[in-house]
N, CA, C and O of each residue as an XYZ file, in Angstrom:
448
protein
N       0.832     -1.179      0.000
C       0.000      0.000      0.000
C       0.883      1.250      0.000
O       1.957      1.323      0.597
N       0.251      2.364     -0.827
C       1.372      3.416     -1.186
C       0.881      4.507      0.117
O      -0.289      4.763      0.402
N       1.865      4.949      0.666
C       1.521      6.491      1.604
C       1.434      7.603      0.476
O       2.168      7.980     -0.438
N       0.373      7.899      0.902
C       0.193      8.953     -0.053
C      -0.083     10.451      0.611
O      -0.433     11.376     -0.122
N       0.048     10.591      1.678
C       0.273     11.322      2.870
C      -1.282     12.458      2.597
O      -2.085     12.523      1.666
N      -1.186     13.028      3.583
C      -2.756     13.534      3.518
C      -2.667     15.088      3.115
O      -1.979     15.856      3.787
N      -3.277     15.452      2.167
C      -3.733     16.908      1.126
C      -4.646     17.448      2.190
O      -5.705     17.035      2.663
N      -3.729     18.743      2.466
C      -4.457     20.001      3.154
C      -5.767     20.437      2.120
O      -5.815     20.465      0.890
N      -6.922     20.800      3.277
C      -7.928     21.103      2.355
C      -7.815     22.489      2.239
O      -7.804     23.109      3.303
N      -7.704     23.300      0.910
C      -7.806     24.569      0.637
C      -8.697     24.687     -0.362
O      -8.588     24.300     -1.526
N      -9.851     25.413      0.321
C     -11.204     25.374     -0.158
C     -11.658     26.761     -1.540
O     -12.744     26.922     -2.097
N     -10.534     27.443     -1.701
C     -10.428     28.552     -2.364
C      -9.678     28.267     -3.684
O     -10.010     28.705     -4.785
N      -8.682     27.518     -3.433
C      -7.348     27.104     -4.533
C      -7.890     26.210     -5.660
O      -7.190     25.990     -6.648
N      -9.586     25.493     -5.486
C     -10.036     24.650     -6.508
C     -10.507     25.752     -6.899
O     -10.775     25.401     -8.048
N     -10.903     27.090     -6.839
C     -11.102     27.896     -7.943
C     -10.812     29.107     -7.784
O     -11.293     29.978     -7.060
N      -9.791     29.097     -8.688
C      -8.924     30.289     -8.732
C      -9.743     31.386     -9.491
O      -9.274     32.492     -9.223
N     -10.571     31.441    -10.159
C     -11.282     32.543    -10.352
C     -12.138     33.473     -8.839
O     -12.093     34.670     -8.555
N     -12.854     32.323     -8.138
C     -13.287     32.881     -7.029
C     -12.239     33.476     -5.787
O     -12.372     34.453     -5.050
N     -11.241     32.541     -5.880
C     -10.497     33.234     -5.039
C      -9.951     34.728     -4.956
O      -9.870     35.468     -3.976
N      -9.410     35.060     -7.009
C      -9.372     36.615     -7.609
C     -10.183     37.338     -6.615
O      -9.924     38.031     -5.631
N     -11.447     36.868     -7.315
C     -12.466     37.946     -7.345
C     -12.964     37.894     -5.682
O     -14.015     38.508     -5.498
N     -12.461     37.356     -4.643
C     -12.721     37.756     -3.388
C     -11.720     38.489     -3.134
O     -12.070     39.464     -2.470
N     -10.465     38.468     -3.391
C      -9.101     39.035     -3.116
C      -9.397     40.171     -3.877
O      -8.432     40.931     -3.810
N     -10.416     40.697     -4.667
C     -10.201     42.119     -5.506
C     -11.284     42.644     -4.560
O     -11.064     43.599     -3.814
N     -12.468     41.997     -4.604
C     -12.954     42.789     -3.335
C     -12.647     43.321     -2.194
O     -13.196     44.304     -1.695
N     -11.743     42.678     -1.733
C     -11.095     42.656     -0.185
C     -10.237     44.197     -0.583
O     -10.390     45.242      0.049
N      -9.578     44.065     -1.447
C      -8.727     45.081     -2.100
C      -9.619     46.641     -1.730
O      -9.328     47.593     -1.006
N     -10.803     46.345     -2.605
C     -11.942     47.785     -3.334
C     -12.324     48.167     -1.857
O     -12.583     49.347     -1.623
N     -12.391     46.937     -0.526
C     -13.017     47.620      1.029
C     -11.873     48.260      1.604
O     -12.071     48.979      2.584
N     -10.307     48.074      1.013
C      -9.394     48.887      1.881
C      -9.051     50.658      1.105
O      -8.310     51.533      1.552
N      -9.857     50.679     -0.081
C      -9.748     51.647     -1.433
C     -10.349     53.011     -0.159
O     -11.299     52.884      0.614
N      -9.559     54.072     -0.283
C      -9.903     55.494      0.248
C     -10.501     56.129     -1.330
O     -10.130     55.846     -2.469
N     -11.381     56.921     -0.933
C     -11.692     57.592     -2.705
C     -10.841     58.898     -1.868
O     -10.684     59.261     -0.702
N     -10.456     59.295     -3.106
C      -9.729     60.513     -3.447
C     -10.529     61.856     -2.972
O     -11.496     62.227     -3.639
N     -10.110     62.590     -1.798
C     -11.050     63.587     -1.680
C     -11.292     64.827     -2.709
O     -11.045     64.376     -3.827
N     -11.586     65.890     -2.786
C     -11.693     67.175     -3.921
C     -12.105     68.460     -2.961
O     -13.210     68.722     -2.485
N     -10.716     69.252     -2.820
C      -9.498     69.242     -2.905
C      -9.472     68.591     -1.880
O     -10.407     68.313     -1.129
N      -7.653     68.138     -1.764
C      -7.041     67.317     -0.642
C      -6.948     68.345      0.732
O      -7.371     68.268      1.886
N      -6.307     69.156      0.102
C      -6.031     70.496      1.148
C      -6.338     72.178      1.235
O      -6.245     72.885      0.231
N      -6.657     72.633      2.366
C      -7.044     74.296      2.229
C      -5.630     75.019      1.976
O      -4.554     74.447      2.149
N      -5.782     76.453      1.510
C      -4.979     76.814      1.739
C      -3.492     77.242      2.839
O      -2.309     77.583      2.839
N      -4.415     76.975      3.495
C      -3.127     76.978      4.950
C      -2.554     75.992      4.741
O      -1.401     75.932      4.313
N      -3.337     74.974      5.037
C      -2.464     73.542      4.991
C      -1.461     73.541      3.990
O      -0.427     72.954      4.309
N      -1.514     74.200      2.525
C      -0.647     73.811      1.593
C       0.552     74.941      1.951
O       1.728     74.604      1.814
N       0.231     76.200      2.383
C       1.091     76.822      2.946
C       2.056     76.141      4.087
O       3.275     76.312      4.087
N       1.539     75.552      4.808
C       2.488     74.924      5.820
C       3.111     73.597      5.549
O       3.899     73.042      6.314
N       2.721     73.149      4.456
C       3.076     71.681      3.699
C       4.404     72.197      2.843
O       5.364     71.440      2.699
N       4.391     73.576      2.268
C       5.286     73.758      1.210
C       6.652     74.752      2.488
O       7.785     75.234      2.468
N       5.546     74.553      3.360
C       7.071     75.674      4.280
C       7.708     74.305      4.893
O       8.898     74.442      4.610
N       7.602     73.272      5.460
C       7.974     72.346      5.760
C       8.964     71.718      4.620
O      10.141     71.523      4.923
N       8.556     71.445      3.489
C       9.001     70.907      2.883
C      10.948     72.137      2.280
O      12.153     71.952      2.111
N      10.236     72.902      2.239
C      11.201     74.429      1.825
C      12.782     74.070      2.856
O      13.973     74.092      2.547
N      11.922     73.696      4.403
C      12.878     73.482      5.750
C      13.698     72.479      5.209
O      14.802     72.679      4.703
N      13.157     71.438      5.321
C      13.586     69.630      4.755
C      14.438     69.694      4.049
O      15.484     69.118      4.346
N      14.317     70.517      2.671
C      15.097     70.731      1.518
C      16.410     71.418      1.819
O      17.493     70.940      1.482
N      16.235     72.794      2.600
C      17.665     73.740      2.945
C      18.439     72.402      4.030
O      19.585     72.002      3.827
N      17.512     71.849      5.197
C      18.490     71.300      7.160
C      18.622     70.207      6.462
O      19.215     69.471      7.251
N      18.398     69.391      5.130
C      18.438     68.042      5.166
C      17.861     67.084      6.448
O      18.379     66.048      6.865
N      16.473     67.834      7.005
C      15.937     66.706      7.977
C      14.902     65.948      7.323
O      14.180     66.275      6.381
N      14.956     64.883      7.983
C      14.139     63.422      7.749
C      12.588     64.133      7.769
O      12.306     65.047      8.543
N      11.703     63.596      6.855
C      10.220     63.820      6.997
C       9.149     62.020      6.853
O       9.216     60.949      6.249
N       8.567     62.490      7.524
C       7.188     61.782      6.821
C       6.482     61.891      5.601
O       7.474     62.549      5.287
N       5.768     61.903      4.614
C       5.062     62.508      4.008
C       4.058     61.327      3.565
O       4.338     60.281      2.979
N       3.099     61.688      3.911
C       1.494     61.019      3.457
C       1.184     61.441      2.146
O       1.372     62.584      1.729
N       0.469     60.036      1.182
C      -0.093     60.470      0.173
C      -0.696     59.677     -0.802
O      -0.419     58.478     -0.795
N      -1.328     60.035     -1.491
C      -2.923     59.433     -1.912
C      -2.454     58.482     -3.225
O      -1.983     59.158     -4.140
N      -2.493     57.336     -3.421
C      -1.929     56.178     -4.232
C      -2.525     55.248     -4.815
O      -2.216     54.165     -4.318
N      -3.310     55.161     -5.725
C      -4.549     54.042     -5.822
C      -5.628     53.867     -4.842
O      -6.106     52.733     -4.849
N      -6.031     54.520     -4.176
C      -6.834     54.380     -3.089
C      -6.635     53.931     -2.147
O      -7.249     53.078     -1.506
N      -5.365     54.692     -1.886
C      -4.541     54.279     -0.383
C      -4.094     55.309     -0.108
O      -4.029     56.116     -1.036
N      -3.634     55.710      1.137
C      -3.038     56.813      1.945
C      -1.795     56.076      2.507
O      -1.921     55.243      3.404
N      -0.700     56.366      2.016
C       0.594     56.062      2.342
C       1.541     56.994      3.315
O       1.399     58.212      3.209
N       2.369     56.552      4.128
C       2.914     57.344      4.664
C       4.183     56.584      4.152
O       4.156     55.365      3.984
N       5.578     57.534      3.847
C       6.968     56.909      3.920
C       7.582     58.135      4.506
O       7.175     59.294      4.579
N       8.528     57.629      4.850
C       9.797     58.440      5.333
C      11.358     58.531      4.987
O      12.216     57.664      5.149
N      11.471     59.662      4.531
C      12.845     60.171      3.403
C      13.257     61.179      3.649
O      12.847     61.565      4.744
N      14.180     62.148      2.954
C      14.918     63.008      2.820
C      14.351     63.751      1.671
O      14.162     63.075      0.659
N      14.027     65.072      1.622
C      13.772     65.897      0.385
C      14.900     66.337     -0.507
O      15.663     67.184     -0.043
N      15.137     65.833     -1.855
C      16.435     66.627     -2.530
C      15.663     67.487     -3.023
O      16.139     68.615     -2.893
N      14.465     67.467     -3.648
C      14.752     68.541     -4.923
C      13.252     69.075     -4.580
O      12.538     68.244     -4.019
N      12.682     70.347     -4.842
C      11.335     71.099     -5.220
C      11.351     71.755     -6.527
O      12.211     72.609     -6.741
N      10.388     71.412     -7.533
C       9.693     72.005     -8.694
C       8.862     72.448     -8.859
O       8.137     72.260     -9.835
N       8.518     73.819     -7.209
C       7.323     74.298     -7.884
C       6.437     74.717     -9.016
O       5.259     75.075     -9.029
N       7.703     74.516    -10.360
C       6.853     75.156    -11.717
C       5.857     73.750    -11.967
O       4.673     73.607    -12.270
N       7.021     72.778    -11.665
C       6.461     71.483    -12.745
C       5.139     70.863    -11.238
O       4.286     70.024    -11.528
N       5.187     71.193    -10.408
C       4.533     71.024     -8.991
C       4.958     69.554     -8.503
O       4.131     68.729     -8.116
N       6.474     69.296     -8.571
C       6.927     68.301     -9.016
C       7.802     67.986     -6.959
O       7.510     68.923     -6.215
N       8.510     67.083     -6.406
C       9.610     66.923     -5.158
C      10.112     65.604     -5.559
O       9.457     64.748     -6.153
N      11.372     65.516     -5.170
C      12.529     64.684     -5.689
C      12.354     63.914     -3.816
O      11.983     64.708     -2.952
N      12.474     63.301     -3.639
C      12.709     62.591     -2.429
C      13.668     61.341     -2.435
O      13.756     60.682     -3.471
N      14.455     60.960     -1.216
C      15.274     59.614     -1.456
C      14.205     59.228     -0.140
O      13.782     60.091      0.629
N      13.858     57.765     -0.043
C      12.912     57.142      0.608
C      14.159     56.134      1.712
O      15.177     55.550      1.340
N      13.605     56.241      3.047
C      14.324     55.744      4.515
C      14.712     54.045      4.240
O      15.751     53.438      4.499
N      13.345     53.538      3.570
C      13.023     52.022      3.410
C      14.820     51.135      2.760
O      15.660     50.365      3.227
N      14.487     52.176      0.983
C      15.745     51.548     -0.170
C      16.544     52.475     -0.263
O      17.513     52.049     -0.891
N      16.694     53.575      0.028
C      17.295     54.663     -0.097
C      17.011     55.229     -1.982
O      17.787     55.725     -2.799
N      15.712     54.891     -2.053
C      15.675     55.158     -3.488
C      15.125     56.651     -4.130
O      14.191     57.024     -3.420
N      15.279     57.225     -4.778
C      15.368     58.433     -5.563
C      13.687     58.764     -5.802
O      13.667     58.966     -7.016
N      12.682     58.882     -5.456
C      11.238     58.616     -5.902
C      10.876     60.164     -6.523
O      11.078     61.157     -5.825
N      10.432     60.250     -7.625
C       9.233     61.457     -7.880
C       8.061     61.693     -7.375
O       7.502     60.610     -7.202
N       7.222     62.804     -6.961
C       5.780     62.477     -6.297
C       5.661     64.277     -6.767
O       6.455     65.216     -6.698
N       3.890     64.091     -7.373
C       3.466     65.304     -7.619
C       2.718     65.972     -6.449
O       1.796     65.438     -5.832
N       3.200     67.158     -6.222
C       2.836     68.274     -5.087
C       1.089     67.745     -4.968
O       0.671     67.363     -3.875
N       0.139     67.775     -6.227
C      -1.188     67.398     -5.554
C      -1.486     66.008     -4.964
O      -2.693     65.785     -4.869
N      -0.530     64.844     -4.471
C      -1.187     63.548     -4.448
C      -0.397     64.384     -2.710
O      -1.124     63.692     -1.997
N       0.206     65.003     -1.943
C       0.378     64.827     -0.867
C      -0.756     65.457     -0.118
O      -1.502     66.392     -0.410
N      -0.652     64.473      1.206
C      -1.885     65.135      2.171
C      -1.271     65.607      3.392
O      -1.838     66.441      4.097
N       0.029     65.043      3.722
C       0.938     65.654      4.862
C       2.166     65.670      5.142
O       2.713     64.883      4.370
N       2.783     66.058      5.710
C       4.138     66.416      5.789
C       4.640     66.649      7.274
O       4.265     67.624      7.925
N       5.327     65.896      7.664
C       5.660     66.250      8.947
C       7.320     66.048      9.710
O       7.733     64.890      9.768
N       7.940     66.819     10.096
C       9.337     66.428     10.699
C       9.559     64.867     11.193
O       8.505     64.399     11.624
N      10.548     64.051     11.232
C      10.643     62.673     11.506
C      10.831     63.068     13.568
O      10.957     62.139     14.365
């Protein structure tokens, strides 16, 4: 007689279509919708003076921001501001990697 040792039951994996389409749902209940506008004027005033700081002391920030229907926070270093292009150059704490992000997807900014 052969051991044929005993198959975990995974009740999702016989159909991989249903499994998708619960895993995309699950996805659409963690989705933030995009507010209109993100921020008042003060706030963007004190978002762009923060950031102005970051850029001259080279200090560490937070910065929150709106991503597929997510609100992200990472934490980096500011190199560069483009207010024409409404553009910030950031290196990120995580990879130390170089990231672009446009001035309207941020919602906050804060000293590390």
């Amino acid at each position: 007689m052969q051991n044929r040792g005993m198959k975990k039951w995974r009740p999702f994996a016989t159909m991989p279509e249903q499994y998708r389409g619960l895993q995309e749902m699950i996805k659409k209940q963690a989705e933030v919708p995009q507010p209109q506008p993100f921020l008042t004027e003060d706030q963007m005033e004190q978002i762009n003076f923060i950031l102005v700081e970051a850029l001259h002391t080279n200090k560490q920030v937070y910065l929150t921001y709106y991503k597929k229907g997510q609100c992200i926070t990472e934490t980096g270093f500011i190199q560069f501001i483009d207010s024409q292009g409404k553009l910030i150059v950031f290196i990120d704490d995580a990879f130390e990697l170089k990231n672009k992000m446009r001035l309207n997807v941020l919602i906050d900014v804060r000293f590390v």
